[in-house]
N, C-alpha and C positions, 0 to 999 in steps of 0.2 A: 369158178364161175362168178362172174360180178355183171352187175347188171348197172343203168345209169337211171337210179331214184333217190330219193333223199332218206337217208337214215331214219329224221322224224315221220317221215309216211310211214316207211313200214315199221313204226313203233305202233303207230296209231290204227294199223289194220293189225296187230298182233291179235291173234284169239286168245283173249284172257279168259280161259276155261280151268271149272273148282279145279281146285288144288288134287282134290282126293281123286275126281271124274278123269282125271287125264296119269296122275302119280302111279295107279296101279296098271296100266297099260303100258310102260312103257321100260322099256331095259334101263334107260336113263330120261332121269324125270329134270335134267337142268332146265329145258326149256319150261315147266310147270312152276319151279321155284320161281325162277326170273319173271313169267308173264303174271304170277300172283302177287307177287313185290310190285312188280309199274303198275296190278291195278290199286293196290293198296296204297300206295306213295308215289301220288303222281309226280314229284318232283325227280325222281328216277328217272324217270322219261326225258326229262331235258338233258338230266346228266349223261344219258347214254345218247345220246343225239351229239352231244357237245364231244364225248368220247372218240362216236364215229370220225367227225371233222377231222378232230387230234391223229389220230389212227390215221387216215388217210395223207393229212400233208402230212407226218413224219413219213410215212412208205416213198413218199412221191421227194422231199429233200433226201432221203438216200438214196435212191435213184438218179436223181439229178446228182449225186456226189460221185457218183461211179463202184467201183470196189474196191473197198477200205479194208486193209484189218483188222478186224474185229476180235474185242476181249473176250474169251469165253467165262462168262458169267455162272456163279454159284450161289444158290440158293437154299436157304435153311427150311428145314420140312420140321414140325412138329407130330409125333401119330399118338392120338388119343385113345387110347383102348378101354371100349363102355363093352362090359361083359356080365350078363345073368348069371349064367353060368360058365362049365371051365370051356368048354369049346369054344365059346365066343372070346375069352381070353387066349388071341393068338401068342405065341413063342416071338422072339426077339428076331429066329431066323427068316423068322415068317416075315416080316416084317421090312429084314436086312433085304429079304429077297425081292422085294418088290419096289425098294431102291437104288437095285441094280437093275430091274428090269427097265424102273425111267430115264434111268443114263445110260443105258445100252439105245433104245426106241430114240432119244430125242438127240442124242451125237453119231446116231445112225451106223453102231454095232452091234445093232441087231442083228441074231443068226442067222433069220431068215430074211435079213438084205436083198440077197442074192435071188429070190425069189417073188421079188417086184417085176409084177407085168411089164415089159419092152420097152411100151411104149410109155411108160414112164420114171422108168431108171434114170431119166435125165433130168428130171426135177426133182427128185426126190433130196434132201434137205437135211444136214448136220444141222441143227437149229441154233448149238452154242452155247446153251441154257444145258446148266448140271445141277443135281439134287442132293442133299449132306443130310445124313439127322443132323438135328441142330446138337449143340456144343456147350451151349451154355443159354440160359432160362431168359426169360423179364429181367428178371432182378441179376445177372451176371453172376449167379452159379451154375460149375458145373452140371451136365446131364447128359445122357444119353441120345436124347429127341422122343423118350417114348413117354406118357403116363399112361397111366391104368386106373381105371374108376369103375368098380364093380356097382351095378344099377336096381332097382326095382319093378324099373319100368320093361313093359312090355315092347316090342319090336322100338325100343326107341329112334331108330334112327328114319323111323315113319311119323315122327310126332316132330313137336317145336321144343321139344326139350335135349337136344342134343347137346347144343353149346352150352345149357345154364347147369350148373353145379349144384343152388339151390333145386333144380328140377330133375336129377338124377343123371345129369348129363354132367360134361366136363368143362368151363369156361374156358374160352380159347387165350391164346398167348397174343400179346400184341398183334394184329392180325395184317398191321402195316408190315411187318417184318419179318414173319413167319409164314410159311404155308399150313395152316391147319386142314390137320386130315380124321376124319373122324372114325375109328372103322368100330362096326359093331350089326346090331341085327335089324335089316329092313324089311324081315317079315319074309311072306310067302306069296307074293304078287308077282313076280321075275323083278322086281328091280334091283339093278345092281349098284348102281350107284346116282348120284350130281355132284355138280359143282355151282358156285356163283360167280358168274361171269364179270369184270369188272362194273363196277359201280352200279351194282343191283341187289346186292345184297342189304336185306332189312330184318332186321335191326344189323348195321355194320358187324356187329361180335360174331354172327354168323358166317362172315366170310371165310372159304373155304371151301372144303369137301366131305361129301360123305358116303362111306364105301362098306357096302356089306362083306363080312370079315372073309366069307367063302370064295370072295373074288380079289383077295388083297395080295398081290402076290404069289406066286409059283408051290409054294411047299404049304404044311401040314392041312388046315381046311379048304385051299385054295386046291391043294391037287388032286380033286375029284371033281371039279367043278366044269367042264366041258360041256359047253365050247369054249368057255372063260376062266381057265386054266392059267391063263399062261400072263395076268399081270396087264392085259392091255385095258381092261375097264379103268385104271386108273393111266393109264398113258391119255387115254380118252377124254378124260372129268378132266387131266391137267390141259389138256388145249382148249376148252371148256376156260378152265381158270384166269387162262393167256388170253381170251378175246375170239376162241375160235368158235365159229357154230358146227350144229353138223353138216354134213358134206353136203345136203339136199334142203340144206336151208336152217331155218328159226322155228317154222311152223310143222304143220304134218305133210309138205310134199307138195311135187308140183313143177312147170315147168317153170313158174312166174316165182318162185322162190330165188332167195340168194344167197349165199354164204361171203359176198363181199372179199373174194379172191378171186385174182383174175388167172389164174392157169388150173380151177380145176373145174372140171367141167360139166354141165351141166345135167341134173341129176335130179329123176324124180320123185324116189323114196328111199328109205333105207335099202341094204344090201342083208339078206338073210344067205349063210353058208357061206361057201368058198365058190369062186365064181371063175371062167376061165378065161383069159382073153385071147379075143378083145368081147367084152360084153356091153352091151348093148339097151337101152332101153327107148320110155316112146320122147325122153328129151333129146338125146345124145344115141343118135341113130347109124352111125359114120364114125372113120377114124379111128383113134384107141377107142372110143367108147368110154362108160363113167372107170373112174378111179377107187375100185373098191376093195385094193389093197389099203387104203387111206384109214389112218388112227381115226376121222371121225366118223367112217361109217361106222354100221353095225356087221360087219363082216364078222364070220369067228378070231379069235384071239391068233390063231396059227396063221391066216391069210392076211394080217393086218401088219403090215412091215414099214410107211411111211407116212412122214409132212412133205409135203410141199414146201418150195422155195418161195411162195406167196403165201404159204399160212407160216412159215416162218417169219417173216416181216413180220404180217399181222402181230404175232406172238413181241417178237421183241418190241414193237411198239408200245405193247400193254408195258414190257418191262420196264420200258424208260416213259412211263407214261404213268399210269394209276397204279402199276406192281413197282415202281420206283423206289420204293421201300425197302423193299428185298434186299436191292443193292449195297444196302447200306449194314446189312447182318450176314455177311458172308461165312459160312462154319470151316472151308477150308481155305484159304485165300492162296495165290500164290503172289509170295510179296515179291519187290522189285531193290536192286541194291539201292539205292534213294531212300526207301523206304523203313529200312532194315538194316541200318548201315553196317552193326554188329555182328550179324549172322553170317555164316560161312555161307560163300557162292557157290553153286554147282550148274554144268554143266550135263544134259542127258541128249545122247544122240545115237541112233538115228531118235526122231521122237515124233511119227508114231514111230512103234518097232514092231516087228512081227515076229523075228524069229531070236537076234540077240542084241542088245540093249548095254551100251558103254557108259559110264557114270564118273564124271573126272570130277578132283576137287580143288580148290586151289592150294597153291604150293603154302607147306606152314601150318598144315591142320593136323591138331594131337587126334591121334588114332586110337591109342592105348586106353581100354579098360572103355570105350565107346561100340554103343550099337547102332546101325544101318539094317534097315529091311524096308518093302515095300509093302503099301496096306492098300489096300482095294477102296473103293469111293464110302463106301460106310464106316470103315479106320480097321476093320481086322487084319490082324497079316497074316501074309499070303509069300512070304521069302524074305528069308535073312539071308545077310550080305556079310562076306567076312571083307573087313573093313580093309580100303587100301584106296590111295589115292585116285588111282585109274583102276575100275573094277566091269570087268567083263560080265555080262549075267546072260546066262538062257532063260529068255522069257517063252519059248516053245513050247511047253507046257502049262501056260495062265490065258485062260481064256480072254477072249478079244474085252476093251471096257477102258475103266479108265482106274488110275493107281497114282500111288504118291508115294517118293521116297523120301524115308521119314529118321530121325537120327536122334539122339541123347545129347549128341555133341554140337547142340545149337548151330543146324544148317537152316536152308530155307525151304519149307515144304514142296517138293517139285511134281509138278503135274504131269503124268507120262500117260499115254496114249498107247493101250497094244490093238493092233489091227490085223488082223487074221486073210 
C-alpha cells in the first residue's frame, strides 16, 4: 500500500506517545523507540524525510533499469547475550537456529512457502540479503558472532541500558558494520522484541535490535513460546531494520495509514491468529483481501511465510543506502577469480539442487591428505566429501537453505542453494 503524501507530513502527524504508555502494549514496540527518538532529536526527522526521497528514487532508477542480476548479499550479525540468570543465557544452538531461520524467511525457503495465500504466491520475494554470525570482531580477531555479558539489571532489555557495558548491558560493535542483536529479558508485558529503523536510532550505539530470549529462535527457551515459536519475531524487527514498517502502517491503524509499498494492500490493523483466504477487512473489502501471511503483520509465527517484491526493494534500498556499511564486512563472501587469483576454482551444478548436486574442480588440484565437506550458513558441517575432482553428492537428505562448500586445500568458498 503506498499512498501519494510527503514523508515529512506524516513524520510530523506521527503520535509521539511515552515511551513506557505505548512499550508495554505492544508485541513490537519499534514504532515507540523511533517516535520517542524524533521527539527527542528533532534532527531525526529531517534525516528520515531525506531517507524516504533516497528510498524512493533508488526503487524508481531500478525500475527504470529493468531486470538486472543481482549479487546476493551477505551480512554479519553480532548476538549479544545479557543473562541474570542461566535461562536467559541461551545455548550457541539456540542462537544457530535462529540464523537459519533468517536465511531460510528472507531467500524464501521457508517450509511453509508453500502455504502462502493464492493470491499472493506471485509476489512473494527471494529478497537476496543472507545472515552469517560474524567472523571476526572490531578490532579483526577471530569470533564466533556471540558474546555473553551476565547483568544486574532487572528486565534490561526494557530499560536504556542495553547497549552500554558500563550500565549492565553490552556495547555494540561498530554498528556501521555489524547487525547488533541484543537478546535478553523484556519483562512480562507481551513484548517480544524492536528494532531501529534506519537513521532513528539515538544515541547511534543503539542501533540495532532487541529480542526477548524466549522468542530468539526455534530451540531451547524459544520452543514453548507459542504462537512465537518458530523465529519470525526476529524475521520481523529485521524488515524493521531494512526500512520496512508494519504492514498497516507507522502508527496504530487505519485506512489513511501507509507502509510506502505499492503491491501490499491496504490494511487497517494488525492481523491476530491465522486467517484464511481471502480475508477481508473495512480497508481492503474485494480481491485477495490484506496480506496476512506477510513477516510484518502480527500473524502467528506458522502463518507468516513472506516479503513482498516491493518491500524487498524497500529493504535493499536501506542496504545500499544507510545499511551500506554492511557491505563492506561480509563474514562469508564468495570471491570471484579476479579476486582471488590463487585459490582453486570450482564449479557446482545444478545450483540450486534438490536432489543431487555435482562439484567439479579444476584440472591440477592435490587431493591427498585434503578435506572437502559442506557447512550450513552458520559454518557447522553438515557432509563430508570424499575428495575427487568431479564428486557427485546426494543432497536429498539436507534440508532446503543455504550451504557452502568448504576445503583445507585453498578453494574458494562456494555458495550452493538446496531447494526442496
Amino acid at each position: 500500500m503506498i499512498k501519494h503524501f510527503t514523508y515529512l507530513l506524516y513524520t510530523g502527524l506521527l503520535c509521539i506517545a511515552s515511551f513506557s504508555s505505548v512499550h508495554a502494549q505492544q508485541q513490537c514496540a519499534t514504532n515507540a523507540h523511533r517516535n520517542a527518538n524524533l521527539a527527542a532529536n528533532p534532527a531525526l526527522v529531517q534525516k528520515r524525510a531525506d531517507l524516504e526521497t533516497f528510498t524512493q528514487n533508488w526503487i524508481a532508477d531500478q525500475q527504470n533499469r529493468g531486470q538486472e542480476s543481482r549479487v546476493v548479499e551477505t551480512v554479519s550479525v553480532v548476538v549479544h547475550v545479557l543473562f541474570k540468570n542461566g535461562e536467559e543465557n541461551i545455548s550457541d544452538a539456540q542462537i544457530e537456529s535462529q540464523i537459519d531461520v533468517l536465511n531460510e524467511d528472507f531467500r524464501k525457503l521457508n517450509s511453509n512457502a508453500s502455504s502462502t495465500a493464492s493470491g499472493f504466491r506471485g509476489i512473494a520475494a527471494d529478497t537476496e540479503i543472507e545472515f552469517c554470525l560474524a567472523t571476526t570482531d572490531p578490532a579483526g580477531n577471530p569470533t564466533n558472532g556471540i558474546t555473553r555479558t551476565q547483568t544486574t539489571v532487572d528486565n534490561i532489555g526494557d530499560t536504556e541500558n542495553w547497549y552500554s557495558t558500563a550500565d549492565g548491558g553490552k556495547d555494540s560493535w561498530d554498528y556501521t558494520k555489524y547487525i547488533n542483536i541484543w537478546v535478553c529479558d523484556l519483562g512480562d508485558e507481551g513484548l517480544l522484541g524492536f528494532a531501529t529503523v534506519p537513521d532513528s536510532a539515538d544515541p547511534p550505539e543503539s542501533d540495532g535490535m532487541v529480542i526477548g530470549h524466549q522468542f530468539f529462535g526455534t530451540t531451547g527457551t524459544a520452543a514453548n513460546s507459542f504462537p512465537n515459536e518458530l523465529g519470525r519475531t526476529v524475521t520481523h524487527e529485521m524488515g524493521h531494520y531494512f526500512n520496512l514498517e508494519h504492514i498497516w502502517g507507522p502508527d496504530e491503524g487505519g485506512c489513511n495509514e501507509d507502509d510506502f509499498v505499492s503491491d501490499t494492500p491496504n490494511q487497517f490493523t494488525e492481523t491476530d491468529g491465522c486467517l484464511s483466504f481471502p480475508a477481508f477487512d473495512d480497508c481492503t473489502t474485494s480481491g485477495n483481501g490484506i496480506n496476512y501471511n506477510n513477516y510484518m503483520d502480527y500473524s502467528y509465527d506458522e502463518c507468516m511465510t513472506m516479503f513482498t517484491e516491493g518491500q524487498k526493494m524497500r529493504m535493499l534500498a536501506a542496504l545500499n543506502g544507510p545499511r551500506s556499511g554492511l557491505l563492506s564486512n561480509s563474514c562469508a563472501p564468495v570471491v570471484g577469480v579476479n579476486d582471488r587469483p590463487g585459490l582453486i576454482q570450482v564449479q557446482a551444478f545444478p545450483n540450486p539442487a534438490s536432489n543431487h548436486l555435482t562439484i567439479q574442480l579444476e584440472e591440477g588440484v592435490q587431493l591427498n591428505g585434503h578435506r572437502f565437506w559442506l557447512s550450513d550458513a552458520v559454518g557447522r558441517e553438515v557432509l563430508e566429501l570424499a575428495p575427487q575432482l568431479m564428486m557427485s553428492i546426494d543432497v536429498s537428505g539436507l534440508d532446503s537453505g543455504i550451504y557452502f562448500l568448504r576445503s583445507d586445500a585453498g578453494i574458494n568458498a562456494t555458495r550452493i542453494l538446496i531447494s526442496k
